[in-house]
C-alpha positions in Angstrom: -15.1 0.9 -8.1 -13.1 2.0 -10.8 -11.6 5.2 -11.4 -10.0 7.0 -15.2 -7.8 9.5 -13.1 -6.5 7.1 -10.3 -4.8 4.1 -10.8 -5.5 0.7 -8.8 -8.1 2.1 -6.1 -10.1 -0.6 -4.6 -11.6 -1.6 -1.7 -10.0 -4.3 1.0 -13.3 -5.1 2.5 -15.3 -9.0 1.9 -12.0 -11.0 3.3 -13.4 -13.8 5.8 -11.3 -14.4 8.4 -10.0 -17.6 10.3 -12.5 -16.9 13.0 -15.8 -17.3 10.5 -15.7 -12.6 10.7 -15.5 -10.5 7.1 -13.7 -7.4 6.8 -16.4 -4.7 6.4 -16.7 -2.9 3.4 -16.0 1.0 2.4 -13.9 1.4 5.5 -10.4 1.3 4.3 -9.9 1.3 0.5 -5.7 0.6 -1.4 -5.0 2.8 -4.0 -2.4 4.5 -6.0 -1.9 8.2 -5.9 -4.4 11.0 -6.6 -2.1 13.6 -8.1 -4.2 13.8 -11.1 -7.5 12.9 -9.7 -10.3 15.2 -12.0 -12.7 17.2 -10.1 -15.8 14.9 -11.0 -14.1 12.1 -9.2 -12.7 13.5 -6.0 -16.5 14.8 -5.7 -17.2 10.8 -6.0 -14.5 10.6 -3.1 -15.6 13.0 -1.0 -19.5 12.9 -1.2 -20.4 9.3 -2.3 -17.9 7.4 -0.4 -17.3 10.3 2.5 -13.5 9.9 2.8 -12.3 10.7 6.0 -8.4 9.9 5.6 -5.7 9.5 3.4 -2.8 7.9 4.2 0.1 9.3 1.7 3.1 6.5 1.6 5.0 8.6 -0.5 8.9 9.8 0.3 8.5 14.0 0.5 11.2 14.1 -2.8 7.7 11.9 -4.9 5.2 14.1 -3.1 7.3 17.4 -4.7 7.1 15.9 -7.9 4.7 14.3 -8.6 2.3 16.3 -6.2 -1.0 15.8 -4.4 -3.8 16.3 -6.2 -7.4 17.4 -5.2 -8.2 15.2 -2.8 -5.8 16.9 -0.2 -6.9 19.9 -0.6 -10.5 19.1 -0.1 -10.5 19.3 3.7 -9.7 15.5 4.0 -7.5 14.9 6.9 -4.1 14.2 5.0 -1.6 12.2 7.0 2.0 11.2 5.1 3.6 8.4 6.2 6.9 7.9 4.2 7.4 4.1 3.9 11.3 5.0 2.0 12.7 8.3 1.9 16.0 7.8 0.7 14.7 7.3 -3.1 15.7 10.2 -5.1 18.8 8.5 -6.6 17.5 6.9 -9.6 21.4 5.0 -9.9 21.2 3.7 -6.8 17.9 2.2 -7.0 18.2 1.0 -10.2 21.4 -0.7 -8.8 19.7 -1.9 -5.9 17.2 -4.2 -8.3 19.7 -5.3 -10.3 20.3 -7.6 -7.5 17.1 -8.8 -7.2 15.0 -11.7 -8.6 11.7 -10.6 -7.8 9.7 -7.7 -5.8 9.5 -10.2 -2.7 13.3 -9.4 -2.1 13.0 -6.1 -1.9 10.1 -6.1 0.5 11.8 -8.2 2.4 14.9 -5.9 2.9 12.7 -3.2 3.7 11.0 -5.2 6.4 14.1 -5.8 8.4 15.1 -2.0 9.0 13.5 -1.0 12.5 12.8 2.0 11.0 10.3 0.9 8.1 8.8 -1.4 10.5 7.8 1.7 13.0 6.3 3.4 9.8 4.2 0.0 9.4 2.5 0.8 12.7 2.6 4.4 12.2 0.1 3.8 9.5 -1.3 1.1 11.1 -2.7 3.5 14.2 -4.5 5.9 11.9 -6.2 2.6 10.6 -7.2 1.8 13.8 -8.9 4.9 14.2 -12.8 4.7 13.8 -12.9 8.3 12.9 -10.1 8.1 9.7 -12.6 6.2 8.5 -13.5 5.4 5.8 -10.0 5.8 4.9 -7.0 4.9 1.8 -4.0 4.7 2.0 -1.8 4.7 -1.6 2.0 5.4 -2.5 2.8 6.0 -6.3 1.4 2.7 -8.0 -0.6 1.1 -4.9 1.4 -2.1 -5.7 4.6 -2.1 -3.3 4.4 0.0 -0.4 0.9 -0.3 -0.6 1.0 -3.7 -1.0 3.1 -4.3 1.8 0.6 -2.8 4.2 -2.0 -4.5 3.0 -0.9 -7.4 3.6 0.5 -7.0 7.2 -3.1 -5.4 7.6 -5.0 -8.3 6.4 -3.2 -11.0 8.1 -3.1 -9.3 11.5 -6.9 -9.4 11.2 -6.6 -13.1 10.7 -6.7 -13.1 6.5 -5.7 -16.6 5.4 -2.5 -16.2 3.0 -4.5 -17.6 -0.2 -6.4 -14.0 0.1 -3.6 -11.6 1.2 -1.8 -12.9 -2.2 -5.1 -13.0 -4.5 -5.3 -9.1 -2.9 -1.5 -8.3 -3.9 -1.9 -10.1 -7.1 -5.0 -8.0 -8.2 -2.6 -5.1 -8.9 -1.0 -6.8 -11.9 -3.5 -6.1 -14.2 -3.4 -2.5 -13.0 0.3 -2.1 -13.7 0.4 -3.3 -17.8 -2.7 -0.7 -18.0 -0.7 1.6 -16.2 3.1 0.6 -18.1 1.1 1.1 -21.5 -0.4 4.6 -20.8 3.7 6.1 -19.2 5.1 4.2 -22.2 4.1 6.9 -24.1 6.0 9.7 -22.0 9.4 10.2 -23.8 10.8 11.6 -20.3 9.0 8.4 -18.1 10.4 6.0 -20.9 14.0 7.2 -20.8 13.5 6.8 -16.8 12.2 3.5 -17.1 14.8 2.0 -18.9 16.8 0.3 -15.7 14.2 -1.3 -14.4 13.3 -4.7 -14.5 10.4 -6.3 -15.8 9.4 -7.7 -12.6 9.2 -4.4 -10.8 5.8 -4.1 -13.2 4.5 -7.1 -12.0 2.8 -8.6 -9.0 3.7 -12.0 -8.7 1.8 -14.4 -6.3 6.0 -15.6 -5.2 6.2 -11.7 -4.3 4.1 -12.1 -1.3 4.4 -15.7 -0.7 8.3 -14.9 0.2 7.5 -11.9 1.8 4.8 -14.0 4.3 7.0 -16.7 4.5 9.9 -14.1 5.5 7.8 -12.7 8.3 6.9 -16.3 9.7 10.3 -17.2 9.6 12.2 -14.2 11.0 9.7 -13.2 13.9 7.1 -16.4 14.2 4.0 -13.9 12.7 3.2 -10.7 11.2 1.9 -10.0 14.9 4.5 -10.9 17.0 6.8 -9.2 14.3 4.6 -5.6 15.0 5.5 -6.2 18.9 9.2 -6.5 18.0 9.1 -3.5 16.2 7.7 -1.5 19.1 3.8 -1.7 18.5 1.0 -1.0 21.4 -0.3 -4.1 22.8 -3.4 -3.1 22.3 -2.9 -2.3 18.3 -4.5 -6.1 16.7 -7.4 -5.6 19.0 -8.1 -1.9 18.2 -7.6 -3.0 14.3 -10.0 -6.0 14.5 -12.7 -3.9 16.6 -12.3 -1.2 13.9 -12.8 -3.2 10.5 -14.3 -7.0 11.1 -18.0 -7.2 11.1 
């Protein structure tokens, strides 16, 4: 399902587990954000698909400028879940990928803070929940933060990694639609300049590293979710909620 107004929404159902299950369909949906979302299509939102949920990844100082959209205000329930906060310092972060060789690196940095890890299962929990659903959660692009969660999400459910990276890769094509349309804003061009061309991209070695990271550094995505504080009870609640 494609939409004009909102970049890179799609749905993370059709996955076959390990176990022989499939993640059901039109129960939790990835997506970038709805701040220009037209009327027409929230009413496809709202009444075709029955959103329940959104899940807004977005820091507060993106949320103020960029804005919400329609879709919040339509009697959704709107939950924000700030994956970074500290991002309105355009130097710094364009310092910060300076150092880096791909998007992988910087997920992985963002893993290890106990904080951004307890906003993973923040997230997680309104997942969980049978009535959010259906449900989307998004940040600005639906690449990164977005990304991130999907893929913890799809591998707690038992995903093998050849899916969880074809999932994350699917947003490449999404991002040079998206690069060429912004190219055209004077103000988002002058912005752009410090970035790197990989932060437009969704390589396959992004997620790879950041899978292999988490295997690493903790034994499993799971077992990483208990060390960050997680319920016991969390996997099972997820798989009950979304495999068929």
């Amino acid at each position: 399902m494609r939409f004009k107004s909102v970049t890179n929404f799609r749905d993370i159902g059709g996955y076959r587990t390990r176990q022989g299950r499939t993640v059901a369909w039109r129960r939790v949906f990835r997506s970038g954000e709805f701040a220009r979302i037209s009327p027409e299509e929230c009413r496809r939102l709202t009444e075709e698909i029955k959103l329940a949920a959104v899940v807004d990844l977005r820091s507060p100082f993106e949320i103020e400028r960029q804005g919400k959209g329609l879709l919040a205000e339509s009697g959704i329930r709107y939950h924000n879940v700030a994956f970074i906060t500290a991002d309105g310092d355009r130097e710094a972060n364009e310092r910060r990928y300076r150092t880096l060789n791909n998007m992988g690196e910087f997920y992985v940095e963002l893993i290890r803070y106990r904080e951004y890890g307890q906003r993973i299962i923040e997230a997680l929990e309104l997942i969980a929940e049978p009535k959010n659903h259906p449900l989307v959660f998004h940040c600005a692009v639906g690449k990164d933060r977005t990304g991130i969660l999907a893929a913890v999400l799809l591998n707690v459910l038992g995903i093998e990694d050849k899916d969880v990276i074809e999932d994350y890769s699917l947003s490449g094509p999404y991002m040079q639609e998206l690069l060429k349309n912004l190219e055209k804003d004077a103000e988002f061009a002058e912005g752009a300049k410090g970035l790197p061309d990989f932060f437009w991209k969704a390589s396959p070695e992004s997620m790879e590293l950041l899978l292999a990271t988490f295997r690493k550094e903790y034994g499993s995505v799971v077992d990483y979710l208990k060390f960050m504080g997680c319920e016991p009870t969390l996997t099972e609640r997820l798989e009950r909620a979304l495999l068929v």
